[in-house]
N, C-alpha and C positions, 0 to 999 in steps of 0.2 A: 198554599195560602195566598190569597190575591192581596192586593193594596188595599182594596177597602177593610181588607178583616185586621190587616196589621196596624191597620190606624186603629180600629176599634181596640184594638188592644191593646194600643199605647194609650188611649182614651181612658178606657176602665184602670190601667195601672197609675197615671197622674192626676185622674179625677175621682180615684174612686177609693186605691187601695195606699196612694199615698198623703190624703191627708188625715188617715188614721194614725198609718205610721207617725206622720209628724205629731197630732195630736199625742199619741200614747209614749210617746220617744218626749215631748216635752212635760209631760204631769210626773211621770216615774224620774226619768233623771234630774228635772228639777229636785222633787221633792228627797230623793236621796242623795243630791250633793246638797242641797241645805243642811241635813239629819250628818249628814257626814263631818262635811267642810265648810261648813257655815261662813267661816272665817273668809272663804273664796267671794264672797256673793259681796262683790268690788266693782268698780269700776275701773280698780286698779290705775289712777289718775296721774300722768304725768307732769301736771299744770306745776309741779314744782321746781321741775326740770328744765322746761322752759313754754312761758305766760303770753308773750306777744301772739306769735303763730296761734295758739293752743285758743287764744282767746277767738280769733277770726273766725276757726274752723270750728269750737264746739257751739258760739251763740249761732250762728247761721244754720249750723246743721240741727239741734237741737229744736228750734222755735221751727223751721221746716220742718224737720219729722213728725213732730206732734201737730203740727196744725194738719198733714197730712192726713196721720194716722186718725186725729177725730170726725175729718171729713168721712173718710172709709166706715171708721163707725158709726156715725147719724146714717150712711146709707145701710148698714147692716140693720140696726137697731128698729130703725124708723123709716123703710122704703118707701112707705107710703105716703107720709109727712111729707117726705124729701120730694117725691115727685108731684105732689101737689105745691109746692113751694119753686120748683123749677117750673109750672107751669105759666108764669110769668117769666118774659122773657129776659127784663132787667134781673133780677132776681138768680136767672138763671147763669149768667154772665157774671153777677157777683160770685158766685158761688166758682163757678167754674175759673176763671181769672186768680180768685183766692188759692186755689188748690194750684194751678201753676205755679204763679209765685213764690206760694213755700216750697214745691218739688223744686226749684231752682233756687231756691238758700239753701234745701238739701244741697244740691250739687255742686255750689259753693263751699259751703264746710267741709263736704268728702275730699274734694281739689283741696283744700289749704290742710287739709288730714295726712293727704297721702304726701304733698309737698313737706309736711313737718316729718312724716315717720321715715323719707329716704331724705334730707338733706342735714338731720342735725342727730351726729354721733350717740348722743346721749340716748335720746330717742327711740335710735335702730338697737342700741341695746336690749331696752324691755319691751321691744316689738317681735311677736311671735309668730309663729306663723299659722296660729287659728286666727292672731288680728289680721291677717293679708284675707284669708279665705272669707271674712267677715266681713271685710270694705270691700271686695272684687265681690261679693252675691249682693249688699245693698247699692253697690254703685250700679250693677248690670238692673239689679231692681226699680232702679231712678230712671233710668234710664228708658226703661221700655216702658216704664208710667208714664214719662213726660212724652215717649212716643204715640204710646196712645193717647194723651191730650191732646196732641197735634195733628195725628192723622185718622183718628177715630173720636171727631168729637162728640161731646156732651156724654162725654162718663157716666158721671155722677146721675144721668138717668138711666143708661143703661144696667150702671151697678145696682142700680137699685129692681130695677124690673129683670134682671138676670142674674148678678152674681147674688144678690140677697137672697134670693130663692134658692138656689144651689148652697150656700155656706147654711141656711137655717137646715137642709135637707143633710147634709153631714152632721148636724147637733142633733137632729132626730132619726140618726143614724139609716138614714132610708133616701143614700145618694142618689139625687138626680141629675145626672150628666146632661143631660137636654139641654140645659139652660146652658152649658158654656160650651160644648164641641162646635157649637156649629161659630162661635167665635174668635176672629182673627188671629192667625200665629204670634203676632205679638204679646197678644192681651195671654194668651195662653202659658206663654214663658213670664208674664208677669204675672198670673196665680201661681205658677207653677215655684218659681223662685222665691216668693212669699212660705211656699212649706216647707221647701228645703230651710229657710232663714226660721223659720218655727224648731225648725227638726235638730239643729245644730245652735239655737240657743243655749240649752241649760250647759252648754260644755265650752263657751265663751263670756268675755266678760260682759255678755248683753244681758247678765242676771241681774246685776244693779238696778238696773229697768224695776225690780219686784222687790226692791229694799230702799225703796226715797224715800228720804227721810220727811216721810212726813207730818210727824211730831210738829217740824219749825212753822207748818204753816199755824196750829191753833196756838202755839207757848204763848208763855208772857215773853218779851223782849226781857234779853239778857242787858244791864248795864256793867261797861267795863271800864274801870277806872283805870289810868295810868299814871303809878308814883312815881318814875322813876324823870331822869331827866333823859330826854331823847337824841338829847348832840353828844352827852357825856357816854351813853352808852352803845356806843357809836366808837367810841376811839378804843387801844388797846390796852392806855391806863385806867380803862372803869374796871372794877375790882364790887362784888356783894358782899356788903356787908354780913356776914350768919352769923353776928350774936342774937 
């Protein structure tokens, strides 16, 4: 077997047979640890443990990921849109500039993540070790995004004229490799890391992700009264009243 068939091979098994697997490995084990362990689908949040750290590393990382993540989607969704939108050049610069910026509040948050899970006792407690194998695959994932924003510019067109065609051809089950072999080793370990973090979702706490609460965005606001006096129950002679 020469070199060029064993690339082809590694080509067909990362582009072809494993984002099935990821796919079919996230709908099944999702949906049977819901049916199972409902009670799992957490974020399982330390923020009570301790708030200062917790707070740096989840706002930054948070508002990057998603602003991130819905750029990827307007180019999945809307390839077309997108690149007629990029074809102004300001336009295209907003766009692009945008997307850096939050991939670097990601990587701000990850850093003060990883800085809080090895430096405070508490912490390294209920830190496990799917949470390590889950910040080392989105941190290498950041990483090679923001590598390709830097040395493979204007993404966001290319994702759209290549990776959008390829992910629509795995929804129509009718894989077309074309569109991304012939693309940079970098860009490739950054699809490629995207499936495995697919593939090993439903069995970390990234399931919270598919249980936001989001009830709170349409309720009425809750009002909360407080009878009690605030300095008096505070000391260790406040005492409740239960008659």
């Amino acid at each position: 077997m020469n070199e060029n068939t064993f690339f082809d091979y590694l080509n067909l098994f990362w582009f072809t047979i494993l984002p099935y697997v990821a796919l079919f490995t996230f709908f099944i084990a999702t949906i049977q640890r819901y049916r199972g362990e409902a009670f799992t689908y957490s974020s399982l949040s330390s923020q009570f443990l301790e708030n200062k750290v917790h707070f740096w590393a989840m706002v930054p990382f948070h508002y990057g990921i998603l602003t991130v993540l819905f750029g990827h989607l307007i180019g999945f969704l809307c390839p077309a849109e997108l690149l007629a939108w990029n074809s102004e050049p300001i336009r295209l610069y907003i766009f692009e500039v945008t997307g850096f910026i939050a991939a670097i509040f990601t990587l701000v948050g990850l850093f003060n993540i990883i800085i809080r899970r090895t430096s405070n006792a508490r912490i390294k407690m209920v830190t496990t070790t799917a949470d390590w194998v889950v910040i080392a695959i989105i941190v290498f994932q950041v990483i090679t995004g923001v590598y390709t924003a830097v040395f493979h510019s204007w993404g966001s067109s290319w994702f759209a004229s290549s990776m959008a065609p390829y992910l629509w051809s795995i929804v129509q089950f009718s894989p077309e490799i074309a569109y991304v072999t012939p693309l940079p080793i970098m860009v490739k370990l950054h699809i490629i890391s995207a499936f495995v973090i697919v593939t090993l979702f439903p069995f970390t706490r990234l399931v919270h992700v598919l249980v936001v609460p989001n009830p709170y965005l349409w309720r009425k606001p809750q009002v909360v009264r407080w009878y009690w006096n605030r300095k008096k129950i505070r000391t260790t002679s406040f005492k409740i009243d239960r008659k």
